[in-house]
C-alpha positions as CSV (number, residue, x, y, z in Angstrom):
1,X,-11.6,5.3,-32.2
2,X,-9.3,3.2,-30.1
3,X,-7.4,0.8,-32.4
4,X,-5.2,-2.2,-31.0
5,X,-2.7,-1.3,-33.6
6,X,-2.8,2.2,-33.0
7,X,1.3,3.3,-31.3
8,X,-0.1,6.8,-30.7
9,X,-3.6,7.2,-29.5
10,X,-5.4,10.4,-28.7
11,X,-9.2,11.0,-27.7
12,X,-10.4,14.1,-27.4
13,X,-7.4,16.0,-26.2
14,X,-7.7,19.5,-25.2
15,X,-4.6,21.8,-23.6
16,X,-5.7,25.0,-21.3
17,X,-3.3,28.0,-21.2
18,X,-4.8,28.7,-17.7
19,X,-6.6,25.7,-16.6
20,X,-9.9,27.3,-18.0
21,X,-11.3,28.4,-21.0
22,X,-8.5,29.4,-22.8
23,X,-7.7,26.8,-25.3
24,X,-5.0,26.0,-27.0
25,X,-6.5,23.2,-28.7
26,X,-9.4,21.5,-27.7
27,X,-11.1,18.3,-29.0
28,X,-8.4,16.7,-30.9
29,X,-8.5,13.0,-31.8
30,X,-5.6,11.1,-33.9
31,X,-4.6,7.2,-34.2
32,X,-1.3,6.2,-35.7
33,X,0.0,3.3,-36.1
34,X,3.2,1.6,-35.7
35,X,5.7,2.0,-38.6
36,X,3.5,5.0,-40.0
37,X,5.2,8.7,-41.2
38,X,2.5,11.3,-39.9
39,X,3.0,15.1,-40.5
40,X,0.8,17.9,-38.1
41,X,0.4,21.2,-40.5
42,X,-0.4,24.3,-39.5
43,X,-0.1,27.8,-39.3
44,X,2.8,29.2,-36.9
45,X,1.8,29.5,-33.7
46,X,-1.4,27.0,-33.7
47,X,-0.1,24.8,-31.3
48,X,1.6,22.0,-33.4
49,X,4.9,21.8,-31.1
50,X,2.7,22.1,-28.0
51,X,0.4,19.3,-29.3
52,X,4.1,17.0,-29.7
53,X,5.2,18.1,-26.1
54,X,1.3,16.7,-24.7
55,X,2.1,13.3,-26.7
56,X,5.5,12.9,-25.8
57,X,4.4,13.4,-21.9
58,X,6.1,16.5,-20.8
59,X,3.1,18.5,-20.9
60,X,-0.1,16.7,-19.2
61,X,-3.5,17.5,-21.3
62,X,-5.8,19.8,-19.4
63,X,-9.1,17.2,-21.2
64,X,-9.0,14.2,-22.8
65,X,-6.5,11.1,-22.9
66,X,-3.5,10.3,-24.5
67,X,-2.4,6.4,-24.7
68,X,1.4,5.6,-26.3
69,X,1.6,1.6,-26.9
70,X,4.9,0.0,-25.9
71,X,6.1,-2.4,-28.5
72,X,9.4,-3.6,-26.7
73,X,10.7,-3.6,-23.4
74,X,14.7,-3.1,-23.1
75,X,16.6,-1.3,-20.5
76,X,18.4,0.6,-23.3
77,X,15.0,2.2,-24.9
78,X,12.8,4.6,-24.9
79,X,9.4,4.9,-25.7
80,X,9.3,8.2,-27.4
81,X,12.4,10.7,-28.2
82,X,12.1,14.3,-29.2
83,X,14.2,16.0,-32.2
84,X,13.9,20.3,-31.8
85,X,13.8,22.8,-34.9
86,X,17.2,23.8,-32.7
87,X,19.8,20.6,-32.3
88,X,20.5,21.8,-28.8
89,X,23.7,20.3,-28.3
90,X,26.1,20.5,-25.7
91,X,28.9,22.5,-26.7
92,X,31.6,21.1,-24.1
93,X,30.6,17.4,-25.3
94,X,31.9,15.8,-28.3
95,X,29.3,14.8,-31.3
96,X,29.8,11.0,-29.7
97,X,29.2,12.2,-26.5
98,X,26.0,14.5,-27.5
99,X,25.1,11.3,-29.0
100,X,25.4,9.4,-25.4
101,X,23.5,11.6,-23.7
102,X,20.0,10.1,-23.9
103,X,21.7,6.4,-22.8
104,X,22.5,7.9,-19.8
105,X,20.3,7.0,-17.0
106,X,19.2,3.5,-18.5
107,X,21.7,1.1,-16.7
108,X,24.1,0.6,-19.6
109,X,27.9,0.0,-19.7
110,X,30.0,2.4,-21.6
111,X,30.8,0.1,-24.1
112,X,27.2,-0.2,-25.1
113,X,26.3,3.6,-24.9
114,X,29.1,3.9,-27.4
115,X,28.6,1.0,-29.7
116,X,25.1,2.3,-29.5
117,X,26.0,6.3,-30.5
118,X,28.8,4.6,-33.1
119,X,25.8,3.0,-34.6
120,X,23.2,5.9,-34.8
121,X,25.8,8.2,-36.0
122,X,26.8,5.9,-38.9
123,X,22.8,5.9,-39.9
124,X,23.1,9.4,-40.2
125,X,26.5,9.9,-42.1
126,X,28.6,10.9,-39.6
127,X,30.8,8.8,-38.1
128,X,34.2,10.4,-39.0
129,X,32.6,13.4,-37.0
130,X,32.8,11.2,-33.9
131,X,35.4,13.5,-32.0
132,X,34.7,17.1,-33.1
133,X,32.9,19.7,-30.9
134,X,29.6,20.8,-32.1
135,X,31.3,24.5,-33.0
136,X,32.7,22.6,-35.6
137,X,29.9,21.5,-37.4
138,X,27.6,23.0,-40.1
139,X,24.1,23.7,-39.1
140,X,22.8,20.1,-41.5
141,X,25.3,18.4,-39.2
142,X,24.1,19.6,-36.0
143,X,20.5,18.3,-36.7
144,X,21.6,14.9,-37.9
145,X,23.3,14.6,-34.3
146,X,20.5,15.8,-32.9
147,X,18.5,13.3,-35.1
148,X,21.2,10.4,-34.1
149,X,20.4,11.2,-30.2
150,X,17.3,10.5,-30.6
151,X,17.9,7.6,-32.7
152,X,20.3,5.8,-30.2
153,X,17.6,5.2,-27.6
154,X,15.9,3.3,-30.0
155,X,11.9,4.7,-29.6
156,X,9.0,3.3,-30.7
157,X,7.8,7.0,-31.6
158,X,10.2,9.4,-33.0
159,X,8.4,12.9,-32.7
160,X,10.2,16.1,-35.2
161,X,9.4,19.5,-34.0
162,X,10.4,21.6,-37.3
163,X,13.8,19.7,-37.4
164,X,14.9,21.5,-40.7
165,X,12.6,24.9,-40.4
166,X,16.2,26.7,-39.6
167,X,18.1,25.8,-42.2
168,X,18.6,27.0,-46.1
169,X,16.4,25.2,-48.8
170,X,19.4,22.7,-50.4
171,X,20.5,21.7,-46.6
172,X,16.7,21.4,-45.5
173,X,16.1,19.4,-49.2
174,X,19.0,16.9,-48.7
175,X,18.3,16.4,-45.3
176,X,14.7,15.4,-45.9
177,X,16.1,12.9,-48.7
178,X,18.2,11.8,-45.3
179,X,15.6,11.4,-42.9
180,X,13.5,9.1,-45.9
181,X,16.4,6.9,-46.2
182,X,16.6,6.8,-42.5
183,X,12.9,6.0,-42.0
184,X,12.9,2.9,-45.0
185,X,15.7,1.4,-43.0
186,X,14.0,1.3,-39.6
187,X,10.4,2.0,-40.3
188,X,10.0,4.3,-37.0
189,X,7.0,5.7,-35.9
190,X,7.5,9.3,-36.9
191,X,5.3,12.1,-36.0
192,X,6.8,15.1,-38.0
193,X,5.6,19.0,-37.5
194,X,5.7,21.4,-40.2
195,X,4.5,24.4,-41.4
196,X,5.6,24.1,-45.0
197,X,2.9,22.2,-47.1
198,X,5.1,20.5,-49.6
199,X,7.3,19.1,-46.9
200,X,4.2,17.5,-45.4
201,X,3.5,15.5,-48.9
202,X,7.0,14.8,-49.8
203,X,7.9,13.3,-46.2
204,X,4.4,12.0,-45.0
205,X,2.4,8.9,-45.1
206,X,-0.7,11.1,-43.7
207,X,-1.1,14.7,-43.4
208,X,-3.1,15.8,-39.9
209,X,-4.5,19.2,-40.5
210,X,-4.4,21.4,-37.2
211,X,-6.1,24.8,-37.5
212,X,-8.4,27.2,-35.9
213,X,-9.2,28.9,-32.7
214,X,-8.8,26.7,-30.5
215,X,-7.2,24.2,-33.0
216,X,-8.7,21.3,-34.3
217,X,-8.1,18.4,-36.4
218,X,-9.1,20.1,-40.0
219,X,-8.7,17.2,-41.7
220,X,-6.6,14.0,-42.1
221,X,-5.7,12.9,-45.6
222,X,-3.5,9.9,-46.8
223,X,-0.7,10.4,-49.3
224,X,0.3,8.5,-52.1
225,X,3.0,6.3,-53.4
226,X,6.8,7.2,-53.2
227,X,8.7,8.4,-54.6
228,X,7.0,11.8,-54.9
229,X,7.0,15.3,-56.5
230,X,5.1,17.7,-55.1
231,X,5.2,19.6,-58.7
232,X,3.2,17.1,-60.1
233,X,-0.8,18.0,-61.0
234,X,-2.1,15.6,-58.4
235,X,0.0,16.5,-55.4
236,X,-0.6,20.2,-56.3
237,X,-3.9,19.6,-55.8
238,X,-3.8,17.8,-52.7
239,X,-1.3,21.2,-51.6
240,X,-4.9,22.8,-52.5
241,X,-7.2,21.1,-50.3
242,X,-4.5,21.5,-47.6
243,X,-4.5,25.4,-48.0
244,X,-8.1,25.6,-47.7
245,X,-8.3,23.0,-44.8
246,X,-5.7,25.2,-43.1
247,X,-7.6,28.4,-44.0
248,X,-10.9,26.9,-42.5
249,X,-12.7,26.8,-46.3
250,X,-13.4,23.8,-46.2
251,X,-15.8,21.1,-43.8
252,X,-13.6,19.1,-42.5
253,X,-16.5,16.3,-42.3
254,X,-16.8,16.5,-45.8
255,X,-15.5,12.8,-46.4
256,X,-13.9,14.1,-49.7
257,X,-11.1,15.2,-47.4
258,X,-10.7,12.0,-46.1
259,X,-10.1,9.8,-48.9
260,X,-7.0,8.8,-50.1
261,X,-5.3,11.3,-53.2
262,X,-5.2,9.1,-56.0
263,X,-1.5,9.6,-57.4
């Protein structure tokens, strides 16, 4: 399974609650490559956030191996940055200096920490927010600074724990408009976590199914063509398959699953 243009490569990953038997998930394999937009559904609670945590290295995997690929070497990257369901800001920092925080650390002047947040936050709309206090802020604009943190380290892998589960459906809707526009104009490797079916096939290039007891890869089906509608016949049956791959209906080695949806 290991591909020389895989970013994110895992074989056979498994994560212990106690070092033993007690799986969280267990025998998980995934490639993605660079520039791709990959969603992990499941049920709450099957171990999708834990799985990002394993990947992004803050959690080492009790079996198996994870490999992340490096594509550039700067003192002012990252290889992977981490965007919560909860923008966990700072409240006694600015939105600039919220921004900052993840620059700190990698031998850069001031200057460049804030030409770099200047920039992120202008991706993200809000760069007359520059100087308020997070207090001031609607909950959409606390997860585009949290989105723009992440952004300003500039990492190869950009992993999304539930970034909008929190917030109302039009915030959640126009911020997932957002994050497209943001992904088209600097084709990140996104790994994106979700419970919420038709926010997998709106957002996703490819849809990882994680499910089960311990959980398992269920299935891993390709998307079509943007833009989307997940009203539409053919993406409503593609929400079909993913309800029963979730549900454990289905094989996932039946290869029907692992074909393309033609839209």
């Amino acid at each position: 399974m290991n591909d020389m243009t895989s970013l994110v490569h895992v074989e056979d990953a498994g994560l212990s609650h106690d070092g033993g038997e007690n799986f969280i998930f267990r025998h998980v394999d995934l490639s993605i490559r660079q520039g791709e937009f990959v969603a992990v559904l499941g049920p709450s609670g099957v171990g999708k956030s834990t799985l990002l945590r394993v990947i992004m290295g803050l959690v080492p995997p009790t079996e198996g191996q994870i490999a992340l690929t490096t594509t550039t070497e700067h003192k002012g990257n990252r290889q992977a940055a981490l965007v919560f369901q909860d923008a966990r800001l700072m409240p006694w920092r600015t939105v600039r200096t919220n921004v900052e925080l993840g620059l700190e650390g990698l031998g850069l002047s001031r200057a460049e920490r804030h030409d770099r947040a200047a920039q992120a936050l202008q991706l993200v709309g809000l760069s007359a927010e520059a100087d308020r206090w997070p207090r001031q802020l609607s909950g959409g604009q606390r997860q585009r600074v949290g989105v723009a943190r992440a952004l300003t380290v500039n990492p190869d892998l950009l992993l999304m724990d539930e970034p909008f589960g929190a917030l109302d459906a039009i915030t959640r809707s126009s911020l997932q408009t957002e994050l497209l526009g943001i992904w088209e104009k600097t084709r990140k490797t996104v790994l994106f976590v979700t419970h919420d079916i038709d926010e997998a096939l709106l957002l996703a290039d490819r849809v990882i199914v994680l499910a089960g007891k311990p959980a398992r890869v269920q299935g891993d089906l390709q998307v079509g063509k943007r833009p989307r509608d997940p009203s539409t016949p053919a993406l409503r049956a593609l929400a079909g398959r993913l309800r029963s791959l979730i549900a454990g209906e289905d094989d996932p080695g039946d290869s029907a699953y692992w074909q393309a949806a033609e839209i």
